[in-house]
Each structure stands twice: as C-alpha cells, then as structure tokens.
C-alpha positions in Angstrom: 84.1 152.9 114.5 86.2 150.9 112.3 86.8 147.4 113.5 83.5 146.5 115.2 80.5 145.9 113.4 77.2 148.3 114.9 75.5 146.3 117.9 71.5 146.4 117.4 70.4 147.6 120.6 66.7 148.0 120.1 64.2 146.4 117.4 60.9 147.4 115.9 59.1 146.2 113.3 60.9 147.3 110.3 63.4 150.0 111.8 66.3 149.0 113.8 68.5 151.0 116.3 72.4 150.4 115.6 74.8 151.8 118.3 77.7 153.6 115.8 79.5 154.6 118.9 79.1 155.2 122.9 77.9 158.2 122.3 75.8 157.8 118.8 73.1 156.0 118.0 71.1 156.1 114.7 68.1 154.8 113.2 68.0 152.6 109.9 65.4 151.1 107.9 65.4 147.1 106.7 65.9 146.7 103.2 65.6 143.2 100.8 68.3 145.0 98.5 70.6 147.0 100.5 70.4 145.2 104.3 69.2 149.2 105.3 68.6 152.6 104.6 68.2 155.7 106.5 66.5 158.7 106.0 68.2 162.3 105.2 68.0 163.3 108.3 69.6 159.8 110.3 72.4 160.4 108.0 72.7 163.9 109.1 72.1 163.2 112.9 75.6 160.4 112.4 77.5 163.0 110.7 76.5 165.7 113.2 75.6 168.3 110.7 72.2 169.2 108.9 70.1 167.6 106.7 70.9 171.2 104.2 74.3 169.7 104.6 73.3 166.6 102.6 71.1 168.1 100.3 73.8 170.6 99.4 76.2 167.5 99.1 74.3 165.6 96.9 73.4 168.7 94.6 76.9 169.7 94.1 77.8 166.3 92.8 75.4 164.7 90.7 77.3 162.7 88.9 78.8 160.7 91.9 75.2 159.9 93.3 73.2 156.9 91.4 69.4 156.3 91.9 69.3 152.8 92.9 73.2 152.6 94.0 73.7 156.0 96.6 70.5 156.2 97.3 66.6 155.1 96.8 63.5 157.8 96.4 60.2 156.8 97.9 58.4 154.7 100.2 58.0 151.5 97.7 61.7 151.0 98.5 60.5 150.2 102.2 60.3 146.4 103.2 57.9 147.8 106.0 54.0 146.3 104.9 51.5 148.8 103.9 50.5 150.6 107.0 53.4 151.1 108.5 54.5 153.4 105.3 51.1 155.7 105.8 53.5 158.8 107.2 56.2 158.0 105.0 56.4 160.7 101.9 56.2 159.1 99.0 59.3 161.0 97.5 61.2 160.6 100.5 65.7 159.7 99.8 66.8 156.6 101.7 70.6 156.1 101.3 72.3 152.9 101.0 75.4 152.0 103.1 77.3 152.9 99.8 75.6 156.1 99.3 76.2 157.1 103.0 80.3 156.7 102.7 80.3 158.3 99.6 79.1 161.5 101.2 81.7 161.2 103.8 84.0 162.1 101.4 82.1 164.9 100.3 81.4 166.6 103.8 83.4 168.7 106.2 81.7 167.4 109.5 83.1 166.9 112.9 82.3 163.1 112.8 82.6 162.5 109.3 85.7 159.8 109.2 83.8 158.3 112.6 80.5 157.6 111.1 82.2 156.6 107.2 84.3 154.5 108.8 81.2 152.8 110.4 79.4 152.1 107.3 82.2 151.0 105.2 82.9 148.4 108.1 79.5 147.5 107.5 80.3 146.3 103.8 84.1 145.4 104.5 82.4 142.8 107.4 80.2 141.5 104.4 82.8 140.8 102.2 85.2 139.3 104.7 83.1 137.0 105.9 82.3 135.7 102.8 85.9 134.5 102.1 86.2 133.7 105.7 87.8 130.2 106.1 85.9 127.8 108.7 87.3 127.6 112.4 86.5 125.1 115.4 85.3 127.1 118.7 89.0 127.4 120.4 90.3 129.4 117.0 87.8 131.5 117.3 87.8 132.7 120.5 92.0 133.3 120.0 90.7 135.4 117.1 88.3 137.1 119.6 91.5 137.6 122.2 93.7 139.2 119.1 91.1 141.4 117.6 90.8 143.0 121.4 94.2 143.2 122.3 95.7 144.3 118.8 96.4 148.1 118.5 96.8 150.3 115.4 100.2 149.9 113.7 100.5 146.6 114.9 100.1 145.2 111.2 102.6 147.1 110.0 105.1 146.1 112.4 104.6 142.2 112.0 104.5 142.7 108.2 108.0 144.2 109.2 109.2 141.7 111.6 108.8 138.1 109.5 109.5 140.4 105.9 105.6 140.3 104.9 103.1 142.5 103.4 100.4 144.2 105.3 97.7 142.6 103.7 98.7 139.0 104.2 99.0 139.5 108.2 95.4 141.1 107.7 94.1 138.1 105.9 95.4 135.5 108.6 94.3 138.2 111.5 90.9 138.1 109.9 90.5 134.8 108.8 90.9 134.6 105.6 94.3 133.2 105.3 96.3 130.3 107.5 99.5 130.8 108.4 101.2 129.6 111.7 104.0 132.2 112.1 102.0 135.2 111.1 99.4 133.8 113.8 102.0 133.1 116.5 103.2 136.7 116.2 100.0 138.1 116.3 99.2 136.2 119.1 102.9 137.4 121.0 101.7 140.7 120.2 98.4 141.0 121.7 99.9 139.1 124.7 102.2 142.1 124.9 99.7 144.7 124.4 97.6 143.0 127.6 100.7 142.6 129.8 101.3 146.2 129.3 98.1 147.4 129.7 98.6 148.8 125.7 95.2 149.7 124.0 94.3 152.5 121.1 93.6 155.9 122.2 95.7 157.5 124.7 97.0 156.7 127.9 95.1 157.4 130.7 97.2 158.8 132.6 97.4 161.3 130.2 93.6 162.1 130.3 93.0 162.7 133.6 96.2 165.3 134.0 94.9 166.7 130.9 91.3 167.2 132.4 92.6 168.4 135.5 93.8 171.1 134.2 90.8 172.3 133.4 89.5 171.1 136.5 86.9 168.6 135.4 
C-alpha cells in the first residue's frame, strides 16, 4: 500500500469506496476540510481489528488525539445534505487521514503498517504533487514505466552508484527534481528489473514450492 494512491472503485452520493489493497476495500466519507473521513468502525475493518481496539487506542492516549486534527465528532462534520445524515448519530468520531496513521502507531494489528502506509500515501501524494514540476506526455509515461519497474532498495543503490543522497534520486524519480544522470540510471534500472523479470515480493517460484508443500 505504499506507492500507489487508493483507486475509487465505486461512488455514491457522499461516500466513496477506495480499494487499499486486492484484498481490502473500505468506505470513506467526502469532506470540504479533510478530502475524507471514516467511521470507527471502517478504520477498524482496514486495520483488521475491533472497533474496542480503537476506542481503547484513542483513550489510552489523549494527548496525541486533537478534535478537529485526528479526528471530527458529529454529523455536522458531514458534507452529505440533510437527509442523507438522518441515521447518522449526532456524536458519531470520523477520523481524518492524519488521525487514521496516528493510530497506526498505536495498534498491534495484523495490517497495521499496510493500511498506515495507505493513508500516509494519501497525504505524501498531496504534497508531492504540489511541488511537482510540469512534464509533456512522453516524460510522463517514462515516469509511469520507472515507477512500475522500480523495486525496493533501488534508491539506495543509485544514491550509491553516481555518490548521491536518497532523497535527491527520490525527488527526480518523483518529479520534483530534474536531473539527467539520476534519470538515465533510473531508467537503466527499471530496464533491468523488466529484463529480468525483477519485481517486489518474492519470486514465484518460490511461492508455488512453498504452497506445495502444503499441498494447496
């Protein structure tokens, strides 16, 4: 979940329906302030645990939640008109995308770095973009090739080769930066990765003699 921003896969009205993963899906709530919200228990649902989980969260560290930051309390917060708030209760918590990473950090979940990850991608996507230098059609689909042929630890090992920092092959990687040698290598890179059949995760060769053994 970190390098993609969510795909909306389904809209209605005032809720949307952002894919997180293959395999998750959650529900989030248009907001003027915040660009969304979701519920206690959406937030629950994408870290896989329960909505006690949250509340317990959020109780044990007051001081690291804000009103208005972390989260929102009722349904005036809602950018939905009038009657589509009628079964909404009117102290109901919405959390922010800020308020939703900050309880990553505070829960032991089995998709907690997945779905944080997600929402700080979110914001990080918001920011980038901001300071995102202007590109005809052709640049950007080469940035389109790099971004799906580059694997983790790539960065590092450009920033290596040409005797740069990380962050200055991640500004020209994402745009923000020009730079015609850090490009060329990154390009020379993701050619390698897609001659090689290289991608993140692990090979699947691996995989399937792992599941066969236990015969699935």
């Amino acid at each position: 979940m970190r390098t993609k921003m969510s795909n909306v896969i389904q809209a209605n009205n005032s809720s949307l329906m952002l894919q997180v993963s293959n395999d998750l899906t959650v529900q989030v709530t248009k907001n003027d302030a915040h660009e969304f919200l979701m519920t206690t228990s959406e937030v629950a649902h994408g870290y896989d645990c329960s909505s006690d989980a949250i509340w317990a969260a959020k109780k044990r560290n007051p001081n690291d939640f804000i009103e208005g930051k972390h989260f929102l309390q009722g349904a005036d917060n809602l950018s939905a008109p009038l009657d589509e708030k009628s079964n909404v209760q009117p102290n109901q918590i919405y959390w922010t995308k800020r308020g939703i990473i900050r309880l990553g950090f505070k829960l032991q979940c089995s998709r907690a770095i997945l779905f944080r990850d997600w929402a700080e991608d979110l914001i990080i996507g918001k920011l980038q973009s901001k300071y995102r230098l202007t590109f005809n059609n052709d640049e950007e689909k080469l940035f389109a090739i790099i971004n799906q042929y580059l694997i983790k630890g790539d960065i590092i090992t450009i920033a290596k080769e040409l005797n740069l920092t990380a962050k200055h092959i991640s500004g020209v990687k994402t745009g923000r930066k020009r730079s015609h040698n850090v490009m060329q290598a990154l390009v020379t890179k993701a050619k390698f990765n897609k001659d090689n059949n290289l991608c993140n995760g692990y090979k699947n060769e691996f995989v399937q003699t792992s599941l066969q053994l236990f015969n699935l």
